[in-house]
N, C-alpha and C positions, 0 to 999 in steps of 0.2 A: 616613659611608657608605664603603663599600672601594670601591676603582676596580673592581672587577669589579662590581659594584651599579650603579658609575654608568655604566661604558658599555654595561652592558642599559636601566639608564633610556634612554641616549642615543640605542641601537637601538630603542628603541620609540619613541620620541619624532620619530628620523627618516620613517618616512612619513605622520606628520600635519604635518611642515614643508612636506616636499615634496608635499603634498596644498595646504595654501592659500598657494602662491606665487599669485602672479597671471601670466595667461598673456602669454609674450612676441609681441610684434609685429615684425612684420615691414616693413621703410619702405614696401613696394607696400599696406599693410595703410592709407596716408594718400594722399590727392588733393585737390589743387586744384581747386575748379568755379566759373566764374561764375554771379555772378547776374542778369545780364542779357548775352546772346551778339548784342544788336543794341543801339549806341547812336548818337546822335548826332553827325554830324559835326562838330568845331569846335574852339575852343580852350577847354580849363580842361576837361575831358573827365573824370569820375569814376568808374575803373574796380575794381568790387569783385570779389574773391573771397572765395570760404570755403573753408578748410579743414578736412576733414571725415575723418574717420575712417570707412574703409569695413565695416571690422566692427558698427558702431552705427548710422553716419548720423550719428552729434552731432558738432559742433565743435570745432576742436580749437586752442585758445588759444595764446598765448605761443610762436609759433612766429619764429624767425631768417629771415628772406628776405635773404639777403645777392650775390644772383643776379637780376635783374628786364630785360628788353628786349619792347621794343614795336618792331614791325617787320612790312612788307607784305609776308612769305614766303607766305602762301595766293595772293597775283596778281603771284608770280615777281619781286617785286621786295624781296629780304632786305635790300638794301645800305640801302631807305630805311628807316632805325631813327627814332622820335621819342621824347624823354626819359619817363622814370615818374618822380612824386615821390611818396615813400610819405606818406599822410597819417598821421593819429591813429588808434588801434583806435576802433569806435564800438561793435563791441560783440564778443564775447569766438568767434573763430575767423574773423573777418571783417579781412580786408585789402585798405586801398583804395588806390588811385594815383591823381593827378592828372594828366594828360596833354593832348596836342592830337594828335588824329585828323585830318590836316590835309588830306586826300584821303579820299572815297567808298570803302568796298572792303572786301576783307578782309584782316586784321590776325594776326600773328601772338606773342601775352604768353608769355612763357617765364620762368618762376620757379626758383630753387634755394635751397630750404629744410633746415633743420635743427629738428627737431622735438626738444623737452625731453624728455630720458629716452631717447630713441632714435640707435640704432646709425645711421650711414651718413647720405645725403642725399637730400633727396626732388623731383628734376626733375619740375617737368610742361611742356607746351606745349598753351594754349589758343587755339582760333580765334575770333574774333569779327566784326561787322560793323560795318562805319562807313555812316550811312545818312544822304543828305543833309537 
């Protein structure tokens, strides 16, 4: 084939590439939700969330949280932080913590993740309630 052959081939061939790329995402395009927004007050506390991709709804696995605090900022008090310990996946876009809710109230989880394949870093901050 002569180069003039092949970069018509290769002009043609360009907009069926750029036809099935797959569409990029954007990090606001992913969020954190709990699955339960009232639990029990006490120690050994079992905090899930999911992360969900909002262009779908499905889950979205294999995500880095290298950023996690538990803290009473919704009842003005931030300074009182109590630990997370990440447990096991149990099933694939779900991440759990093990905690102590050690006062009634509202609680303030604040994550920073890093999603597989994706540019930049995805903050959220969820409220919850601790309920005697």
């Amino acid at each position: 084939m002569t180069s003039i052959n092949t970069l018509r081939a290769l002009a043609a061939a360009l907009p069926l590439a750029l036809v099935s790329l797959p569409a990029l995402a954007d990090i606001k395009d992913y969020a954190f939700r709990l699955t339960q927004d009232e639990l029990k007050q006490g120690d050994g506390v079992i905090v899930t969330v999911q992360l969900i991709d909002r262009r779908s709804g499905k889950p979205v696995p294999d995500a880095v949280i290298f950023s996690k605090r538990l803290d009473m900022e919704p009842d003005g008090m931030a300074m009182m932080a109590t630990p997370l310990e990440a447990l096991p996946v149990s099933e694939p876009g779900s991440y759990r913590f093990k905690t102590n809710l050690t006062m009634a109230g509202g609680w303030r989880l604040s994550l920073g993740a890093k999603i597989q394949g994706e540019t930049g870093t995805l903050e959220n901050k969820l409220t919850l309630k601790a309920v005697p």
